[in-house]
N, C-alpha and C positions, 0 to 999 in steps of 0.2 A: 461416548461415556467411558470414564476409567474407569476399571475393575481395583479396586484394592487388592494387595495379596491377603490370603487367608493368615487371619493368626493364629499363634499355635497357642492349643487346647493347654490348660492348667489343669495339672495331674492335682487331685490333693491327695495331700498327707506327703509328696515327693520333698517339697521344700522342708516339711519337718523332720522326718527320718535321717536325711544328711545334713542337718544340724545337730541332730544328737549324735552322729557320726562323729561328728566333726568334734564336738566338744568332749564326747570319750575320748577321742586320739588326743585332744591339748590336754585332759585331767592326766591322759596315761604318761604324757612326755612329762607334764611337770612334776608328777610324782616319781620320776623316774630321774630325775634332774636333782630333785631333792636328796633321794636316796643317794645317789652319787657323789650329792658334795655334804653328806651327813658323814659322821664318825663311828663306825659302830667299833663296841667292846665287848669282847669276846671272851667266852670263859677262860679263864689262866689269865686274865690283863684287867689293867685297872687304867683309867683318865683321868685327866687333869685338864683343867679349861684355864686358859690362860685370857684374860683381856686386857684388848694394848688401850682403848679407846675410852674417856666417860669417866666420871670421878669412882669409879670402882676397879678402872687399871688395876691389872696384878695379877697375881696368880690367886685362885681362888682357894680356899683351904680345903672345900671336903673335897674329896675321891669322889669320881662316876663308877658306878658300879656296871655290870652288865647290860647291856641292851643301844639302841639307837641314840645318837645326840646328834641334832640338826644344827648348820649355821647359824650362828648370832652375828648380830653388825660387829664388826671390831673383833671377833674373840676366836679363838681356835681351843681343840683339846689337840692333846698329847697322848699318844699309849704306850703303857710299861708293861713289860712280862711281867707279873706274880709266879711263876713256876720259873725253872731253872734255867738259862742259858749256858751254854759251853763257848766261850772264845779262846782261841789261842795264840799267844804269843811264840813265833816259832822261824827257822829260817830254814827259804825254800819248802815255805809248805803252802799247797794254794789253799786248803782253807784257812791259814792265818790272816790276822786283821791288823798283825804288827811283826815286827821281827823279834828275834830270842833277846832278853834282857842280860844286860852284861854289868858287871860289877867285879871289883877288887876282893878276891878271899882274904882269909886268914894269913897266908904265906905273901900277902901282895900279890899273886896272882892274877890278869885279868881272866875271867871265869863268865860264857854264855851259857845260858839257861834257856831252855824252850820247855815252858807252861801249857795247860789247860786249867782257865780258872770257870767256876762255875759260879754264875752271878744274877742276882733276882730281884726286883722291885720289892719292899715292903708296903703290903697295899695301903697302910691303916697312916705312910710318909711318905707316901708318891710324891705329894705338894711341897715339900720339904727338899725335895730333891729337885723339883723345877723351880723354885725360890733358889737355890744355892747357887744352881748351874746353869739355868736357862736354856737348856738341850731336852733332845729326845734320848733314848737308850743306846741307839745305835754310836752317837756323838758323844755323847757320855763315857761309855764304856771306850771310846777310841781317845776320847780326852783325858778325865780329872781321873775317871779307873788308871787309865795306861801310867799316867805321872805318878800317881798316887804306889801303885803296884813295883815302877821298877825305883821308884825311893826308896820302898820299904827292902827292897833286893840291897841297897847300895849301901842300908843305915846295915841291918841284920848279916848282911854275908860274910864282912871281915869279923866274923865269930866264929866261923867254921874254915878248917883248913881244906886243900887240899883232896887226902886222904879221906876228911870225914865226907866230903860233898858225894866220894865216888862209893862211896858207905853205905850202909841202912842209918847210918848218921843226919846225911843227908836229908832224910825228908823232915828233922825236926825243926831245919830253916824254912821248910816252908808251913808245917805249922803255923812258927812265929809272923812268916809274913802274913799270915789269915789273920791271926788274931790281932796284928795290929792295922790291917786293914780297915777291918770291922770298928775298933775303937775310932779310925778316921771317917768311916763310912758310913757304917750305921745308923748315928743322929740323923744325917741328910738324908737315909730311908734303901743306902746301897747297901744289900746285903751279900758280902763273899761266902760262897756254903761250902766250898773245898778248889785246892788246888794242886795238881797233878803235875810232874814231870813229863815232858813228852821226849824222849830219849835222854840219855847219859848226858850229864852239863860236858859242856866242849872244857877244853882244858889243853895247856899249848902241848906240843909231841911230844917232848922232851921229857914234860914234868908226866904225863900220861906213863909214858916206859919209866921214870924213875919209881910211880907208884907199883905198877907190877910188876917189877924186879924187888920190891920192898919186897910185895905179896909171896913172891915165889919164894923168897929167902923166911921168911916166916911161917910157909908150909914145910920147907924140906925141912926146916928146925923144929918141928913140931914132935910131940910123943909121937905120934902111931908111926911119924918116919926112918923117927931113932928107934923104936923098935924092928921097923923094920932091917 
Protein backbone atom coordinates (compact mmCIF):
# COMPACT_ATOMS: atom_id res chain seq x y z
CA UNK A 1 0.00 0.00 0.00
CA UNK A 2 1.29 3.56 -0.81
CA UNK A 3 1.74 6.04 1.90
CA UNK A 4 0.73 9.43 0.62
CA UNK A 5 3.17 12.18 1.80
CA UNK A 6 1.89 14.29 4.57
CA UNK A 7 0.45 17.68 3.57
CA UNK A 8 1.40 20.70 4.98
CA UNK A 9 -0.92 22.16 7.72
CA UNK A 10 -2.65 25.72 6.70
CA UNK A 11 -1.58 28.30 9.11
CA UNK A 12 -4.63 30.83 9.33
CA UNK A 13 -4.46 34.26 9.26
CA UNK A 14 -0.68 33.52 7.39
CA UNK A 15 -2.25 33.96 3.87
CA UNK A 16 -4.03 37.28 5.13
CA UNK A 17 -1.36 39.19 6.91
CA UNK A 18 0.92 39.08 3.78
CA UNK A 19 -1.72 40.35 1.73
CA UNK A 20 -2.03 43.28 3.68
CA UNK A 21 1.73 43.27 3.47
CA UNK A 22 1.92 43.27 0.36
CA UNK A 23 -0.88 45.78 -0.58
CA UNK A 24 0.82 48.43 2.10
CA UNK A 25 4.18 48.20 0.10
CA UNK A 26 2.10 48.63 -3.55
CA UNK A 27 -0.19 51.76 -1.79
CA UNK A 28 3.36 53.01 -0.46
CA UNK A 29 5.29 52.56 -3.94
CA UNK A 30 2.42 54.15 -5.85
CA UNK A 31 2.05 57.12 -3.62
CA UNK A 32 5.48 57.37 -3.81
CA UNK A 33 5.43 57.23 -7.63
CA UNK A 34 2.77 59.95 -7.55
CA UNK A 35 4.68 62.23 -5.29
CA UNK A 36 7.52 62.07 -7.67
CA UNK A 37 6.00 62.82 -10.80
CA UNK A 38 3.76 65.65 -9.03
CA UNK A 39 4.85 69.34 -9.15
CA UNK A 40 5.08 70.86 -5.93
CA UNK A 41 5.19 74.90 -5.39
CA UNK A 42 6.88 76.25 -2.88
CA UNK A 43 6.74 79.52 -1.03
CA UNK A 44 8.55 82.41 -3.09
CA UNK A 45 7.14 80.37 -6.54
CA UNK A 46 4.15 80.59 -8.35
CA UNK A 47 2.75 77.53 -11.50
CA UNK A 48 1.53 77.63 -14.48
CA UNK A 49 -0.16 74.40 -16.04
CA UNK A 50 0.29 74.31 -19.56
CA UNK A 51 -1.87 71.72 -21.75
CA UNK A 52 -0.70 70.52 -25.07
CA UNK A 53 -3.66 67.90 -25.54
CA UNK A 54 -7.96 68.21 -25.82
CA UNK A 55 -9.78 71.18 -26.95
CA UNK A 56 -8.57 73.29 -23.95
CA UNK A 57 -4.75 73.19 -25.33
CA UNK A 58 -3.02 76.33 -24.04
CA UNK A 59 -1.70 77.77 -21.27
CA UNK A 60 -4.10 78.17 -18.62
CA UNK A 61 -4.84 81.63 -17.21
CA UNK A 62 -4.95 81.33 -13.34
CA UNK A 63 -1.65 81.02 -11.31
CA UNK A 64 -1.13 77.63 -9.01
CA UNK A 65 -0.61 78.87 -5.72
CA UNK A 66 1.40 77.00 -3.04
CA UNK A 67 1.07 73.28 -2.41
CA UNK A 68 1.14 69.78 -4.63
CA UNK A 69 -0.14 69.53 -8.25
CA UNK A 70 -0.33 66.03 -9.68
CA UNK A 71 0.07 64.77 -13.38
CA UNK A 72 -2.68 65.35 -15.78
CA UNK A 73 -2.99 63.48 -19.23
CA UNK A 74 -1.39 65.84 -21.69
CA UNK A 75 -0.51 68.77 -19.24
CA UNK A 76 2.48 69.87 -17.35
CA UNK A 77 3.06 73.01 -14.82
CA UNK A 78 5.86 75.24 -14.94
CA UNK A 79 7.60 77.14 -11.76
CA UNK A 80 8.66 80.91 -11.48
CA UNK A 81 10.47 82.45 -8.63
CA UNK A 82 8.10 85.46 -7.12
CA UNK A 83 11.17 86.59 -4.96
CA UNK A 84 14.33 87.95 -6.52
CA UNK A 85 16.89 86.12 -8.58
CA UNK A 86 20.54 87.54 -9.25
CA UNK A 87 21.94 86.46 -12.91
CA UNK A 88 24.96 87.79 -14.25
CA UNK A 89 26.16 88.70 -17.39
CA UNK A 90 29.87 88.67 -17.00
CA UNK A 91 33.36 87.43 -18.70
CA UNK A 92 35.31 84.85 -17.06
CA UNK A 93 33.19 84.57 -14.29
CA UNK A 94 31.87 80.97 -13.51
CA UNK A 95 28.73 81.92 -12.03
CA UNK A 96 27.75 83.93 -15.13
CA UNK A 97 24.95 82.40 -17.41
CA UNK A 98 26.28 84.73 -20.46
CA UNK A 99 29.13 86.93 -21.15
CA UNK A 100 29.69 90.92 -20.60
CA UNK A 101 27.32 92.86 -23.01
CA UNK A 102 29.08 94.92 -25.48
CA UNK A 103 27.97 97.99 -27.34
CA UNK A 104 29.11 101.23 -29.13
CA UNK A 105 29.39 104.55 -26.66
CA UNK A 106 29.03 107.89 -27.18
CA UNK A 107 32.63 108.48 -28.73
CA UNK A 108 31.87 105.20 -30.95
CA UNK A 109 33.62 103.40 -28.65
CA UNK A 110 33.20 99.57 -28.41
CA UNK A 111 32.36 99.42 -24.59
CA UNK A 112 32.02 95.65 -22.36
CA UNK A 113 29.80 95.86 -19.57
CA UNK A 114 29.57 93.09 -16.94
CA UNK A 115 26.01 93.19 -15.08
CA UNK A 116 24.14 91.68 -12.13
CA UNK A 117 20.49 92.05 -12.99
CA UNK A 118 17.96 91.16 -10.50
CA UNK A 119 14.94 89.51 -11.90
CA UNK A 120 11.37 88.07 -10.65
CA UNK A 121 8.09 86.41 -11.76
CA UNK A 122 5.03 88.61 -11.23
CA UNK A 123 2.83 86.17 -9.56
CA UNK A 124 -0.60 87.77 -10.30
CA UNK A 125 1.29 87.34 -14.86
CA UNK A 126 3.01 84.15 -14.61
CA UNK A 127 0.59 82.90 -17.48
CA UNK A 128 1.29 85.88 -19.45
CA UNK A 129 4.79 85.21 -19.59
CA UNK A 130 4.33 81.35 -20.64
CA UNK A 131 1.62 82.60 -23.35
CA UNK A 132 4.47 85.11 -24.85
CA UNK A 133 7.49 82.83 -24.58
CA UNK A 134 6.83 79.34 -24.00
CA UNK A 135 9.71 78.68 -21.59
CA UNK A 136 10.55 78.16 -18.14
CA UNK A 137 12.68 80.84 -16.02
CA UNK A 138 15.82 79.48 -16.48
CA UNK A 139 15.28 79.56 -20.65
CA UNK A 140 13.70 82.72 -20.45
CA UNK A 141 15.97 84.62 -18.58
CA UNK A 142 18.95 82.92 -20.99
CA UNK A 143 16.66 84.03 -23.94
CA UNK A 144 13.90 86.96 -24.56
CA UNK A 145 15.71 88.51 -20.91
CA UNK A 146 19.42 88.25 -22.50
CA UNK A 147 18.19 89.82 -26.22
CA UNK A 148 15.87 91.95 -24.59
CA UNK A 149 18.68 93.47 -21.95
CA UNK A 150 21.83 93.73 -24.39
CA UNK A 151 19.28 95.72 -27.01
CA UNK A 152 18.50 98.06 -24.44
CA UNK A 153 22.61 98.37 -23.84
CA UNK A 154 23.03 98.93 -27.65
CA UNK A 155 19.69 101.51 -28.31
CA UNK A 156 20.83 103.60 -24.58
CA UNK A 157 24.72 103.40 -24.52
CA UNK A 158 25.65 105.69 -27.39
CA UNK A 159 24.16 108.41 -24.97
CA UNK A 160 26.92 108.23 -22.57
CA UNK A 161 30.51 108.87 -23.38
CA UNK A 162 33.32 107.51 -22.52
CA UNK A 163 34.25 109.50 -19.57
CA UNK A 164 30.75 109.58 -18.20
CA UNK A 165 30.45 105.46 -18.22
CA UNK A 166 33.79 105.48 -15.97
CA UNK A 167 31.85 108.18 -13.88
CA UNK A 168 29.19 108.12 -11.18
CA UNK A 169 27.56 109.17 -14.55
CA UNK A 170 27.57 105.89 -15.43
CA UNK A 171 25.10 104.12 -13.41
CA UNK A 172 22.26 106.54 -14.87
CA UNK A 173 22.51 104.21 -18.13
CA UNK A 174 21.70 101.54 -16.26
CA UNK A 175 18.90 103.05 -14.65
CA UNK A 176 17.48 103.76 -18.08
CA UNK A 177 18.22 100.20 -19.27
CA UNK A 178 15.59 98.96 -16.10
CA UNK A 179 13.16 101.25 -16.82
CA UNK A 180 12.96 100.27 -20.31
CA UNK A 181 13.21 96.89 -19.69
CA UNK A 182 10.25 96.89 -17.46
CA UNK A 183 8.15 98.81 -20.06
CA UNK A 184 9.29 95.81 -22.51
CA UNK A 185 8.88 93.20 -19.78
CA UNK A 186 6.44 93.80 -17.42
CA UNK A 187 3.04 93.34 -19.48
CA UNK A 188 4.42 89.70 -20.25
CA UNK A 189 4.76 89.43 -16.19
CA UNK A 190 9.12 89.84 -16.19
CA UNK A 191 9.92 91.95 -13.72
CA UNK A 192 13.72 93.67 -13.63
CA UNK A 193 14.08 95.11 -9.81
CA UNK A 194 17.61 96.52 -10.24
CA UNK A 195 20.74 96.29 -12.14
CA UNK A 196 24.42 96.29 -11.00
CA UNK A 197 27.76 96.73 -12.45
CA UNK A 198 30.02 93.86 -11.76
CA UNK A 199 33.49 95.65 -12.16
CA UNK A 200 34.44 98.88 -14.26
CA UNK A 201 33.00 98.70 -18.12
CA UNK A 202 36.25 97.48 -20.10
CA UNK A 203 37.27 100.18 -22.35
CA UNK A 204 40.11 99.76 -25.06
CA UNK A 205 43.94 100.91 -23.29
CA UNK A 206 44.45 103.48 -24.87
CA UNK A 207 41.14 105.37 -24.46
CA UNK A 208 41.39 103.99 -20.57
CA UNK A 209 45.08 106.23 -20.17
CA UNK A 210 43.74 108.97 -22.23
CA UNK A 211 40.81 109.31 -19.56
CA UNK A 212 43.18 109.33 -16.62
CA UNK A 213 45.56 111.64 -17.77
CA UNK A 214 42.37 113.85 -18.41
CA UNK A 215 41.63 113.14 -14.57
CA UNK A 216 45.19 113.86 -13.38
CA UNK A 217 45.38 117.14 -15.40
CA UNK A 218 42.05 118.30 -13.92
CA UNK A 219 43.29 117.63 -10.29
CA UNK A 220 46.63 119.12 -10.50
CA UNK A 221 44.53 122.32 -12.08
CA UNK A 222 42.16 122.29 -9.44
CA UNK A 223 41.97 125.16 -6.30
CA UNK A 224 43.39 123.25 -3.43
CA UNK A 225 46.50 122.49 -5.91
CA UNK A 226 46.98 126.03 -7.02
CA UNK A 227 47.07 126.90 -3.71
CA UNK A 228 49.01 124.65 -3.03
Amino acid sequence: MTHMPPMPRFRPGWSGRHMMTLIFIVLICLGTAVACSGTRIRSGQVGVRVVDLGPHAGVQEHELGVGWYFPQPGSYVLTFPTTTRTEVWADNNNDAIGQALQFNNGDGVPTRIAVSVQVRIDPERASNAVQRYRLGFEDMVRGPVQRDLQDAFVRLGPHYTSQQLVSGEGSQLLTDVTQLLNQRLGREGVIIDNINLVGAPALPDTIRERINQRCSRCESSSPAHARD
